[in-house]
C-alpha positions as CSV (number, residue, x, y, z in Angstrom):
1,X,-198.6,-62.1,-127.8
2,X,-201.3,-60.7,-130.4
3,X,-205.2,-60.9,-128.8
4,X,-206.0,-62.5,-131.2
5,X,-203.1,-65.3,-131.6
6,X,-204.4,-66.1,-128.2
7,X,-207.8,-66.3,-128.6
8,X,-207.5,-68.6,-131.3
9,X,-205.4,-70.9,-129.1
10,X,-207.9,-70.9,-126.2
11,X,-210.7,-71.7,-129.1
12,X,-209.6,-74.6,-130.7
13,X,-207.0,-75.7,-128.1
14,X,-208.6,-75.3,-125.3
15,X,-205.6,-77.6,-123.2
16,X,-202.7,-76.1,-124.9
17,X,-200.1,-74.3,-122.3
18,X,-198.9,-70.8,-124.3
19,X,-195.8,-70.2,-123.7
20,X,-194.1,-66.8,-125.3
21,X,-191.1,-67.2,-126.1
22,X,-188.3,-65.3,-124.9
23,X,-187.0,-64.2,-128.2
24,X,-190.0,-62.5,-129.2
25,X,-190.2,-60.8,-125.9
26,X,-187.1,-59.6,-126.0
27,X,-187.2,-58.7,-129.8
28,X,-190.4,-57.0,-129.2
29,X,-188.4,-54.8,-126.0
30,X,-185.9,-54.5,-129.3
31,X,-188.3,-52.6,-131.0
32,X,-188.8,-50.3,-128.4
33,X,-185.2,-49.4,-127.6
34,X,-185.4,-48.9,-131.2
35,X,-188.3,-46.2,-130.7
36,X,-186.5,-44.7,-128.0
37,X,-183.6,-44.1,-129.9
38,X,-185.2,-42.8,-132.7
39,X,-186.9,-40.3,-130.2
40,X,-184.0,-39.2,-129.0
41,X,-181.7,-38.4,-132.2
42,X,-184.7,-36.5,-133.0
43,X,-184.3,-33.9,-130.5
44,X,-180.5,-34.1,-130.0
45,X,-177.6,-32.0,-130.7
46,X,-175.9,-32.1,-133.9
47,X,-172.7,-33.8,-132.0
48,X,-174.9,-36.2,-130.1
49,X,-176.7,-37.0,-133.2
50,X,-173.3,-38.1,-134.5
51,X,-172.5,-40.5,-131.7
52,X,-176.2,-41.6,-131.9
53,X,-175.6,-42.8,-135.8
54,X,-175.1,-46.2,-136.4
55,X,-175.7,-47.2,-132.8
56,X,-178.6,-48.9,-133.9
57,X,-177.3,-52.9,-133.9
58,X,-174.9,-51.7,-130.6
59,X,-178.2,-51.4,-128.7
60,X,-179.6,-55.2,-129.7
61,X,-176.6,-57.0,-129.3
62,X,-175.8,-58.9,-126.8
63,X,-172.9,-57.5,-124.8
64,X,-170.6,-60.7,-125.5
65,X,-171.4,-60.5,-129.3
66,X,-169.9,-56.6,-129.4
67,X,-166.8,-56.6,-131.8
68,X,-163.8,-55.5,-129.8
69,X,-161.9,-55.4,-133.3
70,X,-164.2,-52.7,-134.9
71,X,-164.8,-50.6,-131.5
72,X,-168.0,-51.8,-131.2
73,X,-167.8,-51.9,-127.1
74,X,-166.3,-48.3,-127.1
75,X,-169.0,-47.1,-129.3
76,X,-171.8,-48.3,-127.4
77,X,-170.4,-47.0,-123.9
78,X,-170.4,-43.6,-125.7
79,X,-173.6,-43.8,-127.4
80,X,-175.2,-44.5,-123.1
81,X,-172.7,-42.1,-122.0
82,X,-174.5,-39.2,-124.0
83,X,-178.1,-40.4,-123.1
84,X,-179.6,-41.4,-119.5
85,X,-182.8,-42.7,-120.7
86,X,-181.0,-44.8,-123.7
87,X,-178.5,-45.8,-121.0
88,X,-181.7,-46.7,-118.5
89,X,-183.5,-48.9,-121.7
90,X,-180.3,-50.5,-122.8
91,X,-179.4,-52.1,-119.3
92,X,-183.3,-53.1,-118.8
93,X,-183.5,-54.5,-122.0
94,X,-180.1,-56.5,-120.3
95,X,-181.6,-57.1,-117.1
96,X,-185.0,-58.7,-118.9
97,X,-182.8,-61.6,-120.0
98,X,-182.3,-62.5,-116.5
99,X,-186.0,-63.9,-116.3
100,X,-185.3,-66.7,-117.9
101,X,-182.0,-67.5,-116.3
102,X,-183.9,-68.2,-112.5
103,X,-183.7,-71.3,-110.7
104,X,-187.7,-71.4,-110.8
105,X,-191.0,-70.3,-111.8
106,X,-191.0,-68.4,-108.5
107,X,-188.0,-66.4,-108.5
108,X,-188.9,-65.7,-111.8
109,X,-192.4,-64.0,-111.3
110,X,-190.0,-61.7,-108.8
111,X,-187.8,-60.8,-111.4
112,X,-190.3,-60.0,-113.9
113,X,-192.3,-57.6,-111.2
114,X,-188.9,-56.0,-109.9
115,X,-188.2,-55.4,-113.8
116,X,-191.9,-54.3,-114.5
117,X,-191.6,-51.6,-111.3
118,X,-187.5,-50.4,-112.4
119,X,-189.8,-49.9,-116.1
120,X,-192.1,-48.1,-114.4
121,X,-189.7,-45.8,-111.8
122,X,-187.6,-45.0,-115.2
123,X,-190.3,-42.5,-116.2
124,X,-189.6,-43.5,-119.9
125,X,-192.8,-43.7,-122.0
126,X,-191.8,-46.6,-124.3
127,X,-190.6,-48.8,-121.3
128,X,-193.0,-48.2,-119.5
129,X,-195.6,-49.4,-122.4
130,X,-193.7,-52.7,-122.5
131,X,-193.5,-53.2,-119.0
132,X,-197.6,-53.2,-118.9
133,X,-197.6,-55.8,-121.9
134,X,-194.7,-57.5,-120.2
135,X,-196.9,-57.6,-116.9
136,X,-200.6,-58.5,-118.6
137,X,-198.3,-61.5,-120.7
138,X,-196.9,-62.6,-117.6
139,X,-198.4,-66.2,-117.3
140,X,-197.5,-66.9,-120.7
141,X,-193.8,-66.1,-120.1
142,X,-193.1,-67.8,-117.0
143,X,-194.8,-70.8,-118.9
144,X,-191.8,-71.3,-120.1
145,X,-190.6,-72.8,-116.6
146,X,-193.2,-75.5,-117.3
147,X,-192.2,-75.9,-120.5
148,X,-188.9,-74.7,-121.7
149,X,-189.4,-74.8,-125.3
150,X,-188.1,-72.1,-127.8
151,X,-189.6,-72.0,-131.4
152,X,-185.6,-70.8,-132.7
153,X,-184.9,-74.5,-134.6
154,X,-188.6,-73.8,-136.2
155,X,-187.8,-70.3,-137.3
156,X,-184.3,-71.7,-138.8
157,X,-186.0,-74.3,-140.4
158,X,-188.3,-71.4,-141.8
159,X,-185.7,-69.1,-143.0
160,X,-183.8,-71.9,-144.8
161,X,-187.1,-73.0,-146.4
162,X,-187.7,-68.9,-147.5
163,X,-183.9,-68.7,-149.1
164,X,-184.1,-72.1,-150.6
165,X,-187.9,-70.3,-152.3
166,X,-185.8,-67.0,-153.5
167,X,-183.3,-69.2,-155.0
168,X,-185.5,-71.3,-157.3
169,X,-187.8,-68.4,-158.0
170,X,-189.4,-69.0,-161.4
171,X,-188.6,-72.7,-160.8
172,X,-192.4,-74.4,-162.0
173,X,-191.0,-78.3,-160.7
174,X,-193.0,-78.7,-157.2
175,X,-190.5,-82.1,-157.5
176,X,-187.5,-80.6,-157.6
177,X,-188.8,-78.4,-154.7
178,X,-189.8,-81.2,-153.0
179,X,-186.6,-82.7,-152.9
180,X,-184.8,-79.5,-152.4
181,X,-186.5,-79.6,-149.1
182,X,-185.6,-83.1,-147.8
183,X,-182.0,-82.5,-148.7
184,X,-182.5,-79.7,-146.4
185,X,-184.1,-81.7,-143.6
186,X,-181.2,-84.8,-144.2
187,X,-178.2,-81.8,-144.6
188,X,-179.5,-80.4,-141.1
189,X,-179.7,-84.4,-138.8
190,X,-176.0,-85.2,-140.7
191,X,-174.5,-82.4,-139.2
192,X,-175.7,-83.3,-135.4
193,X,-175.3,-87.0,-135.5
């Protein structure tokens, strides 16, 4: 969503659609919870610091990926318990899922101005930030109803590429590499067909 991500696009691609995709958006209201909760610890209570610890990853996840086995669900209702603004961020950053989820482009553009305006009513600073960028990148997101692409397989493809680079660090055989890198591409269309 960078200015100037965008303004190369509408340079040299003057036809392309953007289209943001959802991961990014929601990683980027990630970071934010993140900010929030950093904010907070910072000026709690020695006890609520305590439940605040390690509540980090509780506040990402997605509510169906929590652990029942290592209390993860019981942690995280404590951790909003303590805190009405963490409690506020956590269920928006939920409820911002949902604009993808919509039957349409329409109901969509509703749900992302009812989120923008609970963002704004919550009287929390760094949700309130997010909800403008949210609001100024709107066409791009709902672009997605146009075209309902997601760059995940790309970034997979990427990371397998970086580990596959750590592991043959030092290696000076571009061939080898080379190789190493179709086996990935053939290893990957085995396992689907």
């Amino acid at each position: 969503m960078s200015p100037a991500y965008l303004k190369a696009v509408t340079e040299h691609l003057p036809k392309a659609a953007v289209v943001f995709d959802r991961f990014h958006v929601v990683k980027l209201l990630g970071a934010k919870l993140t900010q929030l909760r950093r904010e907070l610890y910072r000026h709690a209570t020695k006890t609520q610091q305590q439940v605040l610890k390690g509540s980090r990853w509780l506040l990402l996840k997605n509510p169906e990926n929590l652990d029942p086995a290592k209390g993860e669900p019981q942690r995280l209702r404590r951790a909003l318990r303590l805190n009405e603004p963490l409690a506020i961020a956590y269920y928006l950053k939920e409820d911002l899922r949902e604009i993808w989820n919509q039957w349409g482009k329409l109901p969509a553009r509703w749900k992302l101005l009812d989120w923008y305006h609970q963002a704004m009513a919550s009287g929390i600073r760094v949700l309130q930030d997010f909800a403008r960028t949210l609001l100024a990148h709107a066409d791009g997101i709902l672009a997605w109803y146009d075209h309902p692409i997601s760059t995940g397989p790309l970034e997979g493809t990427n990371n397998k590429i970086k580990t596959l680079t750590r592991q043959h660090y030092g290696l000076r055989d571009c061939e080898f590499f080379t190789l190493k890198l179709y086996q990935l591409h053939e290893a990957k269309y085995a396992l689907v067909g």
